[in-house]
Every structure is written in structure tokens, then in C-alpha cells.
N, CA, C and O of each residue as an XYZ file, in Angstrom:
768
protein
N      63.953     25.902      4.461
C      64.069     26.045      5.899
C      62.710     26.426      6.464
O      62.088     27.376      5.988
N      62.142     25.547      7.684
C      60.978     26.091      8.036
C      61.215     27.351      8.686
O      62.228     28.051      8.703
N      59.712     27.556      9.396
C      59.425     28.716      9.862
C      60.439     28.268     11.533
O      60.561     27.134     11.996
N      60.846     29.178     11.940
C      61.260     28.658     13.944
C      59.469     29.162     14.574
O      58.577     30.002     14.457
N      59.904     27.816     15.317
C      58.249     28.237     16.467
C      58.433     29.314     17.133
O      59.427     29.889     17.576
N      56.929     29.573     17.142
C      56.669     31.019     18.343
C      56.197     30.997     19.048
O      55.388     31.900     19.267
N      56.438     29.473     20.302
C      55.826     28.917     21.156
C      56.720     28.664     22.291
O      57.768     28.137     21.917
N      56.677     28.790     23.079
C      57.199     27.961     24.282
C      55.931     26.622     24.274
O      54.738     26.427     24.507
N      57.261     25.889     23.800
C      56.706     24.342     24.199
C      55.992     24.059     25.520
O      54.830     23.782     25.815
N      57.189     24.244     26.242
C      57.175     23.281     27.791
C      55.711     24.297     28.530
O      54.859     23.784     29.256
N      55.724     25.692     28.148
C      54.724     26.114     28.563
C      53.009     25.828     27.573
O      51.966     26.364     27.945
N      53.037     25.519     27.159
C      52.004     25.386     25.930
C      51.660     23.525     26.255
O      50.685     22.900     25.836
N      52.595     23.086     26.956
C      52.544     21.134     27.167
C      51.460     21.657     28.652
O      50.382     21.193     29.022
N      52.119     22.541     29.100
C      51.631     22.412     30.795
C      50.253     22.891     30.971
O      49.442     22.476     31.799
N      49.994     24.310     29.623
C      48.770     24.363     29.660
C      47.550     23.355     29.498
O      46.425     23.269     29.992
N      48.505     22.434     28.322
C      47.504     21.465     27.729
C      46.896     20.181     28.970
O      45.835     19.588     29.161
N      48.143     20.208     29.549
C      47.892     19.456     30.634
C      47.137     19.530     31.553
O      46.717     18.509     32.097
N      46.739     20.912     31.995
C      45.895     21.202     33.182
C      44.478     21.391     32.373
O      43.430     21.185     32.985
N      44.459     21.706     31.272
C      42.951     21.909     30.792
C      42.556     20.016     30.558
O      41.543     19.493     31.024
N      43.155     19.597     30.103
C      43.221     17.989     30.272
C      42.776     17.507     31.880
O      41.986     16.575     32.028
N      43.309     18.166     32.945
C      43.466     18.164     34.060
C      42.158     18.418     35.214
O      41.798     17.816     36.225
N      41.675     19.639     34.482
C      40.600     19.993     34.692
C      38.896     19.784     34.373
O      37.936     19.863     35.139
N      38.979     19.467     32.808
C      37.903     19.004     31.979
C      38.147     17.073     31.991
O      37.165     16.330     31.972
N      39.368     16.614     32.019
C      39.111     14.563     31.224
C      38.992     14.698     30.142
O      38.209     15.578     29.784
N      39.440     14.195     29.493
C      39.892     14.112     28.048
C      38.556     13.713     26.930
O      38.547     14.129     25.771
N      37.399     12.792     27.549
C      36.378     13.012     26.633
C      36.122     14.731     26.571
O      36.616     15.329     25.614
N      35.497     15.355     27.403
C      35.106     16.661     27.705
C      35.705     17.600     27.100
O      35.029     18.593     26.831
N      36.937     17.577     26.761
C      38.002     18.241     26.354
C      38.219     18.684     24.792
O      39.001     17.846     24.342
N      37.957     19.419     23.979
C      37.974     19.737     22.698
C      39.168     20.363     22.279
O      39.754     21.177     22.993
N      39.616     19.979     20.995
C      40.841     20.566     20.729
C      40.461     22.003     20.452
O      41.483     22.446     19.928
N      39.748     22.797     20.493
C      39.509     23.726     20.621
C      40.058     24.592     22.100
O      40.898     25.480     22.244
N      39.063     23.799     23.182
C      39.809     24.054     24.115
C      41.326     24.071     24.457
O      42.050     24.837     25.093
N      41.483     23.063     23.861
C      43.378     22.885     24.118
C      44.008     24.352     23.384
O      44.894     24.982     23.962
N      43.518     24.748     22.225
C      43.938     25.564     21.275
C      43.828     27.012     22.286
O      44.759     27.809     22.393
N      42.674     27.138     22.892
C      42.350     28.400     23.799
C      43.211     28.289     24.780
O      43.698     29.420     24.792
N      43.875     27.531     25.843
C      44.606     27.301     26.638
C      46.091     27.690     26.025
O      46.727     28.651     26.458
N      46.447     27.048     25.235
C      47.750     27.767     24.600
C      47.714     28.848     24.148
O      48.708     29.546     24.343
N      46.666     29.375     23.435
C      47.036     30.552     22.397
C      47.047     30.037     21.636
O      46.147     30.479     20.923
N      47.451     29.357     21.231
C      47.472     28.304     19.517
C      46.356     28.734     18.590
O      45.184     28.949     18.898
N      47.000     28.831     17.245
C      45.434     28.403     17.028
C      45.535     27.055     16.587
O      46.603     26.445     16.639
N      44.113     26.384     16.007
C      43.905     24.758     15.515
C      45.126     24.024     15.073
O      45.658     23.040     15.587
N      45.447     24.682     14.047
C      46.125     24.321     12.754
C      47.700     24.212     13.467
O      48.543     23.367     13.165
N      47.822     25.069     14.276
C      49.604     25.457     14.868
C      49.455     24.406     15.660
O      50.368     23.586     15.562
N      48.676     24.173     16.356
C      48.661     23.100     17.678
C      48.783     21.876     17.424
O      49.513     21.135     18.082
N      47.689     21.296     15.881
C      48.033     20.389     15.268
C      49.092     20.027     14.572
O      49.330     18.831     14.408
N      49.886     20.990     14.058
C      51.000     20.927     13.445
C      52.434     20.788     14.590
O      53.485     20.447     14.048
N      52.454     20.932     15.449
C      53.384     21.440     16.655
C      53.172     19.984     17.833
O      54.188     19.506     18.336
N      51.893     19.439     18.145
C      51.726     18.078     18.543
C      50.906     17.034     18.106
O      50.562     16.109     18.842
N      50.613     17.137     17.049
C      49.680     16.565     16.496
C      47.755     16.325     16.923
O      47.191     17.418     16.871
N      47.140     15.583     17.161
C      46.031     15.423     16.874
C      45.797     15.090     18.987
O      46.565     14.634     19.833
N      44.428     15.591     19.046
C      43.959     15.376     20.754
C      44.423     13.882     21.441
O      44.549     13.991     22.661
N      44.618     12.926     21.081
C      45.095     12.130     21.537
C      46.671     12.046     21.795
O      47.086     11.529     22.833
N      47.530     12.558     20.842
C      48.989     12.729     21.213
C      49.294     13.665     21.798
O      50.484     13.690     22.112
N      48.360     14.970     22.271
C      47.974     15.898     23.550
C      47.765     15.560     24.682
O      48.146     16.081     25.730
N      47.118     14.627     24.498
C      46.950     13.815     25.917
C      48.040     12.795     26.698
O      48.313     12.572     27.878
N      48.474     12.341     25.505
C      49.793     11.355     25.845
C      51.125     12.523     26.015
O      52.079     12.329     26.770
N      51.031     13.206     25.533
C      52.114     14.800     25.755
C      52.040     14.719     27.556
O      52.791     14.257     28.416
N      50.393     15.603     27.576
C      50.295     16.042     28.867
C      50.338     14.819     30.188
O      50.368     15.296     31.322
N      50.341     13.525     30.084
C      50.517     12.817     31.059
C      52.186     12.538     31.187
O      52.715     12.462     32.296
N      52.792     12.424     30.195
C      54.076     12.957     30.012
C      54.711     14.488     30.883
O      55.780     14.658     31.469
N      53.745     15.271     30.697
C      54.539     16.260     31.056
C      53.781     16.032     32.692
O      54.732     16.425     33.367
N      53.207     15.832     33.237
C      52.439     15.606     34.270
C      53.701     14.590     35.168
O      54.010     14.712     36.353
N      54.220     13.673     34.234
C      55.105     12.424     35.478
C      56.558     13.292     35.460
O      57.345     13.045     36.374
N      56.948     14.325     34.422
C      57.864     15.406     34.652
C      57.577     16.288     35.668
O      58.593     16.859     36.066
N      56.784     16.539     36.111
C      56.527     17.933     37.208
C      56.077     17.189     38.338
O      56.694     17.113     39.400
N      54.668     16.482     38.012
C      54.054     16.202     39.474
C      54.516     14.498     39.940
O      54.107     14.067     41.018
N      55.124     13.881     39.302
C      55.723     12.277     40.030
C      57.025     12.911     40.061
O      57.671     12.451     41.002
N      57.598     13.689     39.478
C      58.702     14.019     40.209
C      58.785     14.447     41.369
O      59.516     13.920     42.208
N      57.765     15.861     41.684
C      57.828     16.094     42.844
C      57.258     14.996     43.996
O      57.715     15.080     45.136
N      56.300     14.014     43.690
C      56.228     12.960     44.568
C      57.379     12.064     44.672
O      57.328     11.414     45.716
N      58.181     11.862     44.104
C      59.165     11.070     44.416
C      59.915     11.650     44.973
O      60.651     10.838     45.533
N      60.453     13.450     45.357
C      61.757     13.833     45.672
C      61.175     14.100     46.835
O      62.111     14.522     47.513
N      59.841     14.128     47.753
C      59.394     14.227     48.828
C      59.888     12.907     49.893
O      60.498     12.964     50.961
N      59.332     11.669     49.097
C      60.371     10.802     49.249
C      61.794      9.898     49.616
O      62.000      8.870     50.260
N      62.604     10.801     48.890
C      63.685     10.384     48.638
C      64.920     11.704     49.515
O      66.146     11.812     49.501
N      63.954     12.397     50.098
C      64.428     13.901     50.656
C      65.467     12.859     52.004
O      65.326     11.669     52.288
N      66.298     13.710     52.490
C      66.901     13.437     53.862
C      65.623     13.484     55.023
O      64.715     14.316     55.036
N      65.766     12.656     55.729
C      64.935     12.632     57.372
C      64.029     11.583     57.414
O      63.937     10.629     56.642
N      63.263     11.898     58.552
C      62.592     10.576     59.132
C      62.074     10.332     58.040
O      61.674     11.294     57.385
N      61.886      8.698     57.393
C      60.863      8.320     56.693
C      59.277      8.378     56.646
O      58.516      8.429     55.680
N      58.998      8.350     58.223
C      57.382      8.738     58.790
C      57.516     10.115     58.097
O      56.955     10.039     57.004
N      58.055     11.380     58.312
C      57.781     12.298     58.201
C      57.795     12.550     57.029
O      57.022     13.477     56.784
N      58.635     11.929     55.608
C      57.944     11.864     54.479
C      57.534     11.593     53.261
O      57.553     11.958     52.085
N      56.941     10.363     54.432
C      55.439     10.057     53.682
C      54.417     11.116     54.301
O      53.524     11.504     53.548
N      54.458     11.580     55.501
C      53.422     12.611     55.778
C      53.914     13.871     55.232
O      53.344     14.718     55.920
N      54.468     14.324     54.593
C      54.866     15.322     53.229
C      53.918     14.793     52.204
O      53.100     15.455     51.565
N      54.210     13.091     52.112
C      53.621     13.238     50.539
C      52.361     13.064     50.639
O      51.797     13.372     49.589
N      51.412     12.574     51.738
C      50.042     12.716     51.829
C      49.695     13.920     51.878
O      48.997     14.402     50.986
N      50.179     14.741     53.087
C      50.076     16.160     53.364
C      49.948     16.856     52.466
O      49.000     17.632     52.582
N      50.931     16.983     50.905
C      51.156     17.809     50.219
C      49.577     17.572     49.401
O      48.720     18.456     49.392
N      49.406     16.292     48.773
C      47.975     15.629     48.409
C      46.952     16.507     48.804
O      46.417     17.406     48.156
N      46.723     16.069     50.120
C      45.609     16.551     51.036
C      45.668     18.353     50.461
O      44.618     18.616     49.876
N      46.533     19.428     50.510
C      46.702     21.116     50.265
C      46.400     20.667     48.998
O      45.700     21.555     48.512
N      46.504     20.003     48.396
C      46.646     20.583     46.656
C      45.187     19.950     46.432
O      44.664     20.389     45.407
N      44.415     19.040     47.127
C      43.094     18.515     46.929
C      42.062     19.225     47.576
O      40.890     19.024     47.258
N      42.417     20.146     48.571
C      41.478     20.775     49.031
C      41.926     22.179     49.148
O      41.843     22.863     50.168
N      42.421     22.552     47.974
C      42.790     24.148     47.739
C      41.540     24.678     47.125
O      40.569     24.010     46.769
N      41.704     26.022     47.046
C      40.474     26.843     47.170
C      40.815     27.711     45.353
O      41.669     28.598     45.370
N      40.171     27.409     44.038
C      39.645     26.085     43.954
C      39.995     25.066     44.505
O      41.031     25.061     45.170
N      38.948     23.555     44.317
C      39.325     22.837     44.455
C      40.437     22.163     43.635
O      40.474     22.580     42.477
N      41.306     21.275     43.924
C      41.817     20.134     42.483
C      40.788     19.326     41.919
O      39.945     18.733     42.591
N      40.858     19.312     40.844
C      40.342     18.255     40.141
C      41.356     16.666     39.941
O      41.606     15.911     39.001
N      41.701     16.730     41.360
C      42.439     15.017     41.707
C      43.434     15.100     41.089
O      43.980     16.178     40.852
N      43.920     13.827     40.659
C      45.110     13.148     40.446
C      45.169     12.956     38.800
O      44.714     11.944     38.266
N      45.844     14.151     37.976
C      45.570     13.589     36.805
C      45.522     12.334     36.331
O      44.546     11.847     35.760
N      46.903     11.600     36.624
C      47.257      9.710     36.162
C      45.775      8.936     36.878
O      45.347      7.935     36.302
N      45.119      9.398     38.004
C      44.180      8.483     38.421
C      43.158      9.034     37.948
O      42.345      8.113     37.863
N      42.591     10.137     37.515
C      41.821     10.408     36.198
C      41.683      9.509     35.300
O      40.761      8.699     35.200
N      43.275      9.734     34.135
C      43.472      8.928     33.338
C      43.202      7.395     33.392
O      42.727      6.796     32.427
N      43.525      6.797     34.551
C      43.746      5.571     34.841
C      42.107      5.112     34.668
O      41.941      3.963     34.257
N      40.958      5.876     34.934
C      39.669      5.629     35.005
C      38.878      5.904     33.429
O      37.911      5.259     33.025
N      39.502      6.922     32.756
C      38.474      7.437     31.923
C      39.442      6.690     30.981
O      38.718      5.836     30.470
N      40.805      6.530     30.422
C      40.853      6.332     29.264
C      42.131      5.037     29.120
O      42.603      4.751     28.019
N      42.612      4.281     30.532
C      43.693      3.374     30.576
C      43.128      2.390     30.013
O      43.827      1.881     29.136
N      41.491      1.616     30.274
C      41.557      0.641     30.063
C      41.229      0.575     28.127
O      41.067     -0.463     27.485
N      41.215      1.703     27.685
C      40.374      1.486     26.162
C      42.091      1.755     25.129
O      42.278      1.403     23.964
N      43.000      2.400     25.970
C      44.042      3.164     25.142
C      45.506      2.578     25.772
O      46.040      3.137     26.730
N      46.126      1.306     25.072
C      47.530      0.892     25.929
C      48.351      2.186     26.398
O      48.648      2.435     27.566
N      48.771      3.223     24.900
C      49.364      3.822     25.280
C      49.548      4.605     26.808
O      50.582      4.777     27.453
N      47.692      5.137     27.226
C      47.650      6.167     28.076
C      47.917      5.211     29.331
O      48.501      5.646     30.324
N      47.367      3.608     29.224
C      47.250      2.329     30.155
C      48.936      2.368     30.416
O      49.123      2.062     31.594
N      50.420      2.682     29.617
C      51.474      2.696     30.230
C      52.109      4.019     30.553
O      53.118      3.995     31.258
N      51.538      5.426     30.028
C      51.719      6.070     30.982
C      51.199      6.217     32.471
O      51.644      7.008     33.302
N      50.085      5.228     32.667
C      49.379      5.391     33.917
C      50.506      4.636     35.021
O      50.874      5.041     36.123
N      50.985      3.093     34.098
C      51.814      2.611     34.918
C      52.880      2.554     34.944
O      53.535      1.623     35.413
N      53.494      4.031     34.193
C      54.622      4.249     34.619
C      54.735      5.266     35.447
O      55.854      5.739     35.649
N      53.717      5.739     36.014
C      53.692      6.724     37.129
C      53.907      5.954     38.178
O      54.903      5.967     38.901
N      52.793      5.155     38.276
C      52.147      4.418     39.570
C      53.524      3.214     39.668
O      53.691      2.710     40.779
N      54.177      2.914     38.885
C      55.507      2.232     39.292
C      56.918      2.972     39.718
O      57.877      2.576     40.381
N      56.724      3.818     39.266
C      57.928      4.953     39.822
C      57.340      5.210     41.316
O      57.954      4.697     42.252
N      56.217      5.957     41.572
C      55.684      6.450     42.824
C      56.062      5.088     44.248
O      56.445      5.212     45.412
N      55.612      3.531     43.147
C      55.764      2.695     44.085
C      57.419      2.605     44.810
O      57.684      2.616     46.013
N      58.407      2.514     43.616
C      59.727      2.345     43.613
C      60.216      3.111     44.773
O      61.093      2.625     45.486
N      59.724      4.252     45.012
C      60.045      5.445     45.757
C      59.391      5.273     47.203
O      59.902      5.997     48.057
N      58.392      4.479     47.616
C      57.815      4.536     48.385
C      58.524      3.101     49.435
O      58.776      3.034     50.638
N      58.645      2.232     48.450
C      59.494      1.135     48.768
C      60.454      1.284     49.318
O      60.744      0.798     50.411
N      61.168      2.048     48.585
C      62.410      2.400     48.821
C      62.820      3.237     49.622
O      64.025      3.443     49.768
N      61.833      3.918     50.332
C      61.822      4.777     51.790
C      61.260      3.979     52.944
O      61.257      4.509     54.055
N      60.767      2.715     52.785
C      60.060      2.316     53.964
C      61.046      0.670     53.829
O      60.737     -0.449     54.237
N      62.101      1.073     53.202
C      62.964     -0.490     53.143
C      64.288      0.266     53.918
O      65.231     -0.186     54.567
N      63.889      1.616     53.530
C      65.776      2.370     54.676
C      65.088      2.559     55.945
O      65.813      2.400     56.927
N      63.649      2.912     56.216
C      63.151      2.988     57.400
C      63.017      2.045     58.340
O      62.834      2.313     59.528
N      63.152      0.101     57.559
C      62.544     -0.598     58.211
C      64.602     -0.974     58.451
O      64.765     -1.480     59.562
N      65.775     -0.836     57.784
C      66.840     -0.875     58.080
C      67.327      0.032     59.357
O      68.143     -0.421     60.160
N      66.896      1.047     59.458
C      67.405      1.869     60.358
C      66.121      1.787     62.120
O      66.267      2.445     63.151
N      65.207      0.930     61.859
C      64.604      0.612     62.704
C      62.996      1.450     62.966
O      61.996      1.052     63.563
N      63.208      2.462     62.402
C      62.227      3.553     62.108
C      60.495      2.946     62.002
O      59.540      3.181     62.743
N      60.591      2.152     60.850
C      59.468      1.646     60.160
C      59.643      0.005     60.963
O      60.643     -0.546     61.423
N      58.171     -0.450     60.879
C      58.235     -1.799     61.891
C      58.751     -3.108     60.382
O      59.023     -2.835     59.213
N      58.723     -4.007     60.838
C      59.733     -5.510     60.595
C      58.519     -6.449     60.504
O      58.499     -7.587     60.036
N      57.611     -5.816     60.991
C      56.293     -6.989     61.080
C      56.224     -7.442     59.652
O      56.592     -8.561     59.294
N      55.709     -6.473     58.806
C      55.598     -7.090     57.656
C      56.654     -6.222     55.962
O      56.912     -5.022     55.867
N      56.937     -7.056     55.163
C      57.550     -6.982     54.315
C      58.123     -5.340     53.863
O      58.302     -4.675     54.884
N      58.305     -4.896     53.128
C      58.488     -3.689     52.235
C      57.626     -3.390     51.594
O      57.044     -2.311     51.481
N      57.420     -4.762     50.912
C      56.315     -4.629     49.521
C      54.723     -4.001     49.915
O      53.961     -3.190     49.390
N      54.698     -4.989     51.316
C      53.428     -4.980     51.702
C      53.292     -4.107     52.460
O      52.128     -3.750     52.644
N      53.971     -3.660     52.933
C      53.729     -1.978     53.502
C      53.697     -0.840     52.362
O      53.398      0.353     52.421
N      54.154     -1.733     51.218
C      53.933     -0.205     50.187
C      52.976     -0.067     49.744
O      52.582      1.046     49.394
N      52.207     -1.273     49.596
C      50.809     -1.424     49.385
C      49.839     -0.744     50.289
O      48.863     -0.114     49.882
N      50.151     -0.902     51.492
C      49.231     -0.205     52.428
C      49.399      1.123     52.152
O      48.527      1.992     52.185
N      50.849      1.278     51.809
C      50.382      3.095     51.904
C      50.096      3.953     50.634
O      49.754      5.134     50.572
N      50.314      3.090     49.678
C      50.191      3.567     48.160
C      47.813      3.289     47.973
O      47.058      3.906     47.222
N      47.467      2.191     48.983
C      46.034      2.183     48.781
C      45.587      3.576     50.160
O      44.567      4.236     49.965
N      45.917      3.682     50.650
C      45.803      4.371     51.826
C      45.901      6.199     50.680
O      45.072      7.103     50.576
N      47.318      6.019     50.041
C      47.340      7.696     49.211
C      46.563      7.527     48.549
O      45.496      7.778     49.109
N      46.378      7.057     47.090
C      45.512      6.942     46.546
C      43.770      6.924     46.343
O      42.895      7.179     45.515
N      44.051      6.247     48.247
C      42.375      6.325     48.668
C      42.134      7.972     48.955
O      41.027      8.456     48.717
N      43.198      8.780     49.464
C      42.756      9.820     50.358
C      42.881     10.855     49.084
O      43.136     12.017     49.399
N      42.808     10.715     48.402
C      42.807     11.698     46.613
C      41.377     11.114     46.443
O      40.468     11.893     46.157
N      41.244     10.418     46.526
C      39.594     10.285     46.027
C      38.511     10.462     47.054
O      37.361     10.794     46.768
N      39.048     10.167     48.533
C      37.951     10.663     49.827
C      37.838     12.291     49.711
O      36.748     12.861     49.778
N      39.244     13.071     49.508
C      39.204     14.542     49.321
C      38.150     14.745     48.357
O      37.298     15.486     48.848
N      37.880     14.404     47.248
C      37.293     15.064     46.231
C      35.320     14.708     47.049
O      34.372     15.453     46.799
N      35.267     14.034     47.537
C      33.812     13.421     47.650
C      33.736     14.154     49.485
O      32.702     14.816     49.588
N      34.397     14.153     50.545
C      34.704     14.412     51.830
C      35.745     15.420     51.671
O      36.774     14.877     51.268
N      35.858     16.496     51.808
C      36.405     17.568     51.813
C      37.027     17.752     53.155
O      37.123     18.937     53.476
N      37.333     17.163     53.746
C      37.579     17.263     55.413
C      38.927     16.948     55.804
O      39.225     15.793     56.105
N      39.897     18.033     55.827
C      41.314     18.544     56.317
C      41.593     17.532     57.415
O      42.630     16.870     57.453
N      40.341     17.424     58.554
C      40.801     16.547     59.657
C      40.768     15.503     59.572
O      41.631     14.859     60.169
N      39.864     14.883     58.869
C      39.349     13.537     58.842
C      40.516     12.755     57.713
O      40.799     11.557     57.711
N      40.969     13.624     56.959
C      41.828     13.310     55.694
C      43.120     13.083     56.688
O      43.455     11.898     56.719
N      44.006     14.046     57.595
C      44.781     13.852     58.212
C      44.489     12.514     59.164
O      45.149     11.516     59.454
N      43.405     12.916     59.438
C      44.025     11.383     60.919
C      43.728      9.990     60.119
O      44.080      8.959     60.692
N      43.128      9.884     58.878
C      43.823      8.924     58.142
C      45.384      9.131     58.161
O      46.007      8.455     58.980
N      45.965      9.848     57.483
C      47.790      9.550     57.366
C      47.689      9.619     59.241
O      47.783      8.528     59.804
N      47.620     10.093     59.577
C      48.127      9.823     61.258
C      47.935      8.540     61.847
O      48.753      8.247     62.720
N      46.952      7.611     61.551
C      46.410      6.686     61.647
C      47.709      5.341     60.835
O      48.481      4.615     61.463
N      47.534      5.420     59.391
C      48.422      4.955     58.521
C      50.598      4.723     59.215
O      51.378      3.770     59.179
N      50.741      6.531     59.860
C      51.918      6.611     60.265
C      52.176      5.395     61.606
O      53.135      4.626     61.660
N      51.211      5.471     62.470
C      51.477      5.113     63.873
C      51.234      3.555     63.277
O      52.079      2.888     63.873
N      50.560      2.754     62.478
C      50.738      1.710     62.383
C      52.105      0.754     61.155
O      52.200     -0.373     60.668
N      52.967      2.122     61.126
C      53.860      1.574     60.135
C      55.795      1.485     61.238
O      56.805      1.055     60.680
């Protein structure tokens, strides 16, 4: 009979995740990961194996916490305008919090290690296809209930606003500017 762990998993995944989160995964030493948990080497390796199945852990545990909460912003009761300006809004506080964020983990990932690694390449797009599903699917009850305009498709309005979020996670990190970040989504809202 083995030993029972003396770990909280789910807390020891989340650490790994944000030091992942914070540093990018070249930068990142299993050492570091080991300091973030408490772990030491050997437990960490034994418990998730080797820095790469750490990384595929933590984008895992990343579409558990943070695409969840983008999707239930979403999928919440009320105006559809109002949220999607939740889910930019929320973006915009968590990108220009004091620290700053270090962005969008999956669009991290999606840059430093999707195109060399399938695996991390389908956790990237299974974020970014859930996020879409959800976004669709609020601006297809909006454009039913009259809310959202008829001009153009579902699809293609999800596009606009999925390049529009995506853009304003990466203007935050380079333009730090609360206002300028908002009257983009204000801008985005009044033409949907």
C-alpha cells in the first residue's frame, strides 16, 4: 500500500498554474514549480510528472477556473450587451490590477508553446472554442430577442467580438489605459 499524499492537489495545480502564469513556460524551472507548491523535486515529479505535463495540468486547471468563469458571465440572465461588457470589463480589472496581470494564460500559451507542442496547441483550442460557443450563443438569443442587430450573422459578430477581447488583453498589457480600453468595449457594444 502506498504512502496517501500530503498535498492538496487542486491547490498545488493552481499554484503551478500561476507561476506558469506569471514566468511562460520556457522561463519557468521545475524548481520553481517545486517552490510554488512546497513540493519538493522528487514529490512533484512523482505526483505530476515531468515540466511539460505541469504545464498541460495548469492550462487544464486554468479552462476549470478562468474559461469557466468567462463563460458563466456569458451565459448569466440579462441584457446580452451588458454581458459581454462583464466579460471585457472583468478582462480590463484583472489586466490592469495593481500588480499588473501577466495576460491571458491560453494566449500566452497560444504564442510561446501552441505552435511547437499539439498537445498545449489543443488545450489552447479548447479554450478559445468553448469561449467562442458562449459568445455565439449570447449574441444568437440577443439577435432573437431583438437586442443585438440582424445586419450581420452570429458567427460574424462573434468574430468581431472575440478579435475585439482578445485584442484588448494585449492593448492592456502594452497601453495601460482604463479609458481608452473601455471606450473600445463601448465602441464594440453600440455597434452590435
Amino acid at each position: 500500500m502506498g504512502r496517501p499524499r500530503k498535498f492538496d492537489e487542486t491547490r498545488a495545480l493552481t499554484a503551478v498554474m500561476h507561476t506558469f502564469w506569471q514566468r511562460g513556460y520556457e522561463a519557468t524551472s521545475t524548481r520553481d514549480l517545486a517552490e510554488s507548491t512546497g513540493m519538493g523535486l522528487s514529490s512533484l515529479s512523482n505526483a505530476f510528472g515531468d515540466k511539460r505535463q505541469l504545464y498541460l495540468r495548469a492550462l487544464r486547471r486554468y479552462y476549470e477556473t478562468n474559461t469557466a468563469v468567462q463563460t458563466e458571465l456569458l451565459r448569466r440572465p440579462g441584457p446580452v450587451k451588458d454581458r459581454v461588457r462583464a466579460l471585457m470589463t472583468q478582462a480590463i480589472d484583472i489586466d490592469l490590477a495593481n500588480p499588473p496581470s501577466s495576460g491571458c494564460l491560453i494566449m500566452n500559451a497560444s504564442m510561446e508553446r501552441a505552435n511547437t507542442d499539439p498537445e498545449v496547441a489543443q488545450e489552447v483550442r479548447r479554450h478559445f472554442t468553448t469561449v467562442e460557443q458562449a459568445v455565439r450563443s449570447a449574441l444568437a438569443e440577443g439577435q432573437d430577442s431583438g437586442e443585438i442587430t440582424r445586419d450581420q450573422d452570429a458567427g460574424t459578430l462573434t468574430h468581431h467580438v472575440l478579435s475585439t477581447y482578445y485584442g484588448l488583453r494585449v492593448l492592456a498589457r502594452v497601453q495601460p489605459d482604463r479609458t481608452a480600453l473601455t471606450n473600445v468595449v463601448e465602441t464594440l457594444l453600440a455597434k452590435l
